[in-house]
C-alpha positions in Angstrom: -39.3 94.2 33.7 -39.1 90.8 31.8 -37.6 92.6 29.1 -34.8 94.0 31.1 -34.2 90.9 32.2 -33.7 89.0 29.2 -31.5 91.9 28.0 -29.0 91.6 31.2 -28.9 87.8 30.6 -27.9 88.6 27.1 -25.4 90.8 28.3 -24.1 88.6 30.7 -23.7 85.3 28.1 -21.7 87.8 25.6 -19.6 89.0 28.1 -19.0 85.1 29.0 -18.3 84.0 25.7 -15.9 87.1 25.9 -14.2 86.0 28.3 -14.0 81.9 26.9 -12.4 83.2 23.8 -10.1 85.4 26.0 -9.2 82.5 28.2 -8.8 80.0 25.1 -6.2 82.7 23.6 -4.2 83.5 26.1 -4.4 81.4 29.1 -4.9 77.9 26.9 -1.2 78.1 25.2 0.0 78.3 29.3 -1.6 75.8 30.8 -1.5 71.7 31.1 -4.3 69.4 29.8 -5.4 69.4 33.8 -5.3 73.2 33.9 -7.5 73.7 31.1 -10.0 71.2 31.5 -11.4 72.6 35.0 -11.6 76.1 33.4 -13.6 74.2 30.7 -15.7 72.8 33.6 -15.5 76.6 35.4 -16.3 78.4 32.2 -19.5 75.1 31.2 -21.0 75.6 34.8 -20.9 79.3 34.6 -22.5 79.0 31.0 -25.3 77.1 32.0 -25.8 79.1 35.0 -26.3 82.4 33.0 -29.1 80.7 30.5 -31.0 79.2 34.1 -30.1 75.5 33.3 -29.6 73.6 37.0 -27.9 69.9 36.4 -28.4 66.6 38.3 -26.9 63.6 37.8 -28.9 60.7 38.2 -28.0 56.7 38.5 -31.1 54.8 38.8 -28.8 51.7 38.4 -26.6 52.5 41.4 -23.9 51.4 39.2 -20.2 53.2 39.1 -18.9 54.9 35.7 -16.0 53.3 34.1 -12.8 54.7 34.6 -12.1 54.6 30.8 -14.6 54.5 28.9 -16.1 55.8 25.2 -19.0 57.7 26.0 -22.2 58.3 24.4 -25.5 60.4 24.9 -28.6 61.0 23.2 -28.3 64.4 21.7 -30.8 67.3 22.2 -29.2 70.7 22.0 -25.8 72.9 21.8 -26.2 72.5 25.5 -25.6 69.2 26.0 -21.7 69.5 25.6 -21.8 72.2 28.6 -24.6 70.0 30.5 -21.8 66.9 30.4 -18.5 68.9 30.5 -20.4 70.6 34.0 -20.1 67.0 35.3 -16.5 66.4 33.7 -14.9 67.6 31.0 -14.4 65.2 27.9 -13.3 65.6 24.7 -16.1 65.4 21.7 -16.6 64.3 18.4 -19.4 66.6 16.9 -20.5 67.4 13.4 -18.7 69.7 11.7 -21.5 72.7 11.4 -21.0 73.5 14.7 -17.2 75.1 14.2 -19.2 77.8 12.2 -21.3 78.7 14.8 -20.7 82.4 15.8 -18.0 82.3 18.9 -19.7 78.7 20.4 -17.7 77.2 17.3 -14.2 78.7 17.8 -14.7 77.8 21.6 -15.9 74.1 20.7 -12.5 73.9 18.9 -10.0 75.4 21.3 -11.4 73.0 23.6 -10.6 70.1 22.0 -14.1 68.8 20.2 -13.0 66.7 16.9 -15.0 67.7 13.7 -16.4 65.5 11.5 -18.4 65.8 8.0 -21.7 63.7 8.4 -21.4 61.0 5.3 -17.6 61.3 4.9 -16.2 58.1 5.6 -12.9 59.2 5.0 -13.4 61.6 7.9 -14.2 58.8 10.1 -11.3 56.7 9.1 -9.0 60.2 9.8 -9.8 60.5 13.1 -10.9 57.0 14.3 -6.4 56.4 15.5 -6.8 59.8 17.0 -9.8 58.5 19.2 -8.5 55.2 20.1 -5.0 56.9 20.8 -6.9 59.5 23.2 -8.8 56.8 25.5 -5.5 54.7 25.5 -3.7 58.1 26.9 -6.6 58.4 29.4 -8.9 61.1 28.1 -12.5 60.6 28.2 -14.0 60.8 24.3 -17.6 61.9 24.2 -19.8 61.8 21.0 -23.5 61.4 20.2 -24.2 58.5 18.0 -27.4 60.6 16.4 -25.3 62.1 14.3 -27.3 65.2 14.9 -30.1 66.6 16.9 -33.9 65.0 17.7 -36.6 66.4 19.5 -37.4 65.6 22.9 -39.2 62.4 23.5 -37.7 60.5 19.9 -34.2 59.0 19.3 -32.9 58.9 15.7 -30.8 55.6 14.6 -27.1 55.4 16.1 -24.6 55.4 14.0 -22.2 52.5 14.6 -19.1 53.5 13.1 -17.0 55.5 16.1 -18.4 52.8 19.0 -15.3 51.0 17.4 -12.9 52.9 18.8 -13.9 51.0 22.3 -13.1 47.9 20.7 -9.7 48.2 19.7 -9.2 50.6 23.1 -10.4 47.5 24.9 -12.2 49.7 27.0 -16.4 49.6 27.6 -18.6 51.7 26.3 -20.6 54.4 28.9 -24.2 55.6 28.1 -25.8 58.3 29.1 -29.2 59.7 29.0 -30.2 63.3 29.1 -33.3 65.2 28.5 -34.5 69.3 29.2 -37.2 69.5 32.0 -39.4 72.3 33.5 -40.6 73.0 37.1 -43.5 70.5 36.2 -41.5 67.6 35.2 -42.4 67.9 31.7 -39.8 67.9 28.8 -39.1 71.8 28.1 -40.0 72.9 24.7 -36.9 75.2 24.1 -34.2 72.7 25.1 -35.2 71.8 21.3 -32.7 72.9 18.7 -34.2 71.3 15.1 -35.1 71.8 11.7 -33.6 75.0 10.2 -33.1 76.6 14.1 -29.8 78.4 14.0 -27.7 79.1 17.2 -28.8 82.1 17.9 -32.2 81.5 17.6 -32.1 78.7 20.1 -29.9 81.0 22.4 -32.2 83.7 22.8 -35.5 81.2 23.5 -33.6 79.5 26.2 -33.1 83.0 28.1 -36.3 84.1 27.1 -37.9 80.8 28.3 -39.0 79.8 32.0 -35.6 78.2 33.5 -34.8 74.4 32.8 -33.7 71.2 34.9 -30.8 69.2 32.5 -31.4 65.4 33.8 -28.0 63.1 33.3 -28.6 59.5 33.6 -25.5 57.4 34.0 -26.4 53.9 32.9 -24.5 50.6 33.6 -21.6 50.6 31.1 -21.4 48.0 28.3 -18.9 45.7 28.0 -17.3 45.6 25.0 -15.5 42.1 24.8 -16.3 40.2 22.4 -18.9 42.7 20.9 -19.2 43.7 17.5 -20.0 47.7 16.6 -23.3 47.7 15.5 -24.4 45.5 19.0 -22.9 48.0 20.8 -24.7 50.4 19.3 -28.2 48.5 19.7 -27.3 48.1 23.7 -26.3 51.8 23.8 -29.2 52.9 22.0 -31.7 50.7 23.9 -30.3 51.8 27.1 -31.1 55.2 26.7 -34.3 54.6 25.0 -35.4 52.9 28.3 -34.3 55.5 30.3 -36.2 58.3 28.5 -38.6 55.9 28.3 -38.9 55.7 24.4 -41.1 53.2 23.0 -39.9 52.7 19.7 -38.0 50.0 17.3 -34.1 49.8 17.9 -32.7 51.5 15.2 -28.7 51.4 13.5 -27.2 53.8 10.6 
């Protein structure tokens, strides 16, 4: 019976992936920028659904999200794009392996994530305008300053580079915090998607695995006036670490 299971909802995230490249190709090239980011919402909350991943949003800080903002999150998994776009849709920077990931990749793309190389400064400098001229139009840029994926309970160094695109947008910079847990409370081991793990692999021990709680944490946004990149990046970074409650030195690539 638990095999029948997994298999149906393996079925059923093919046949939605299916049905996210059909919408990307043919309903995408119809619609406005409005249209297509609640079917990106739709199509994330349907996603997570399938592989058993229930989202809260949590602010411990009662405080309110900025309007306009640059926001950054710790980063754990391929699901945290879905887990955030569930809440509201945004449009990512991500490293540029994931647009060769089998279908996730193409989807990633058509719904507006921006690709860098890791180590390619002139990547960054390509696309830095391209951010700044997004937030100034209104769209909310997402990216995770990691770089790239850590286990649950560690945070890698943030990268400094893209936080300033909120300086020169004059806008602050909104942190969140998110981590994988069980029924327990405990971090769930196959929210974890490190080392040499490929896509697929991670895919099918999610479904296989007991379902998962993803926990947002909106924290107080940082003002950015006056600041220079790399403090952003300390107070962004030490912000989250306090809210996963992470005990370790501040660290800044």
């Amino acid at each position: 019976m638990k095999q029948l299971r997994f298999a149906l909802r393996l079925a059923r995230v093919l046949l939605h992936l299916l049905v996210g490249l059909w919408t990307c190709a043919t309903v995408f090239p119809l619609t406005d920028s409005a249209g297509r980011q609640r079917r990106i919402r739709l199509w994330s909350i349907q996603l997570l659904a399938i592989c058993r991943v229930r989202v809260t949003l949590r602010n411990p800080q009662d405080s309110v999200a900025a309007a306009r903002a640059l926001i950054v999150a710790n980063h754990v998994s391929w699901l945290d794009i879905f887990v955030i776009n569930s809440i509201q849709t945004c449009q990512f920077v991500a490293k540029s392996d994931i647009r060769d990931w089998p279908l996730i990749g193409w989807l990633c793309e058509k719904g507006g994530t921006i690709f860098i190389a890791r180590g390619k400064q002139r990547d960054v400098r390509r696309i830095f305008q391209g951010l700044v001229t997004s937030i100034e139009a209104g769209a909310r840029v997402a990216f995770f300053p990691e770089g790239t994926t850590a286990a649950q309970g560690s945070l890698l160094p943030f990268h400094a580079n893209l936080f300033e695109a909120a300086l020169d947008a004059k806008v602050p910079v909104q942190p969140y915090a998110l981590r994988y847990l069980d029924e327990h409370g405990a971090l769930h081991p196959a929210a974890d998607f490190i080392g040499d793990m490929t896509f697929a692999e991670s895919m099918l021990a999610i479904l296989k695995a007991p379902s998962m709680r993803a926990e947002l944490i909106q924290l107080a946004p940082i003002d950015t006036t006056g600041s220079h990149r790399r403090d952003l990046a300390v107070l962004a970074r030490t912000s989250i670490a306090e809210a996963l409650e992470i005990t370790e030195k501040e660290g800044v690539a």
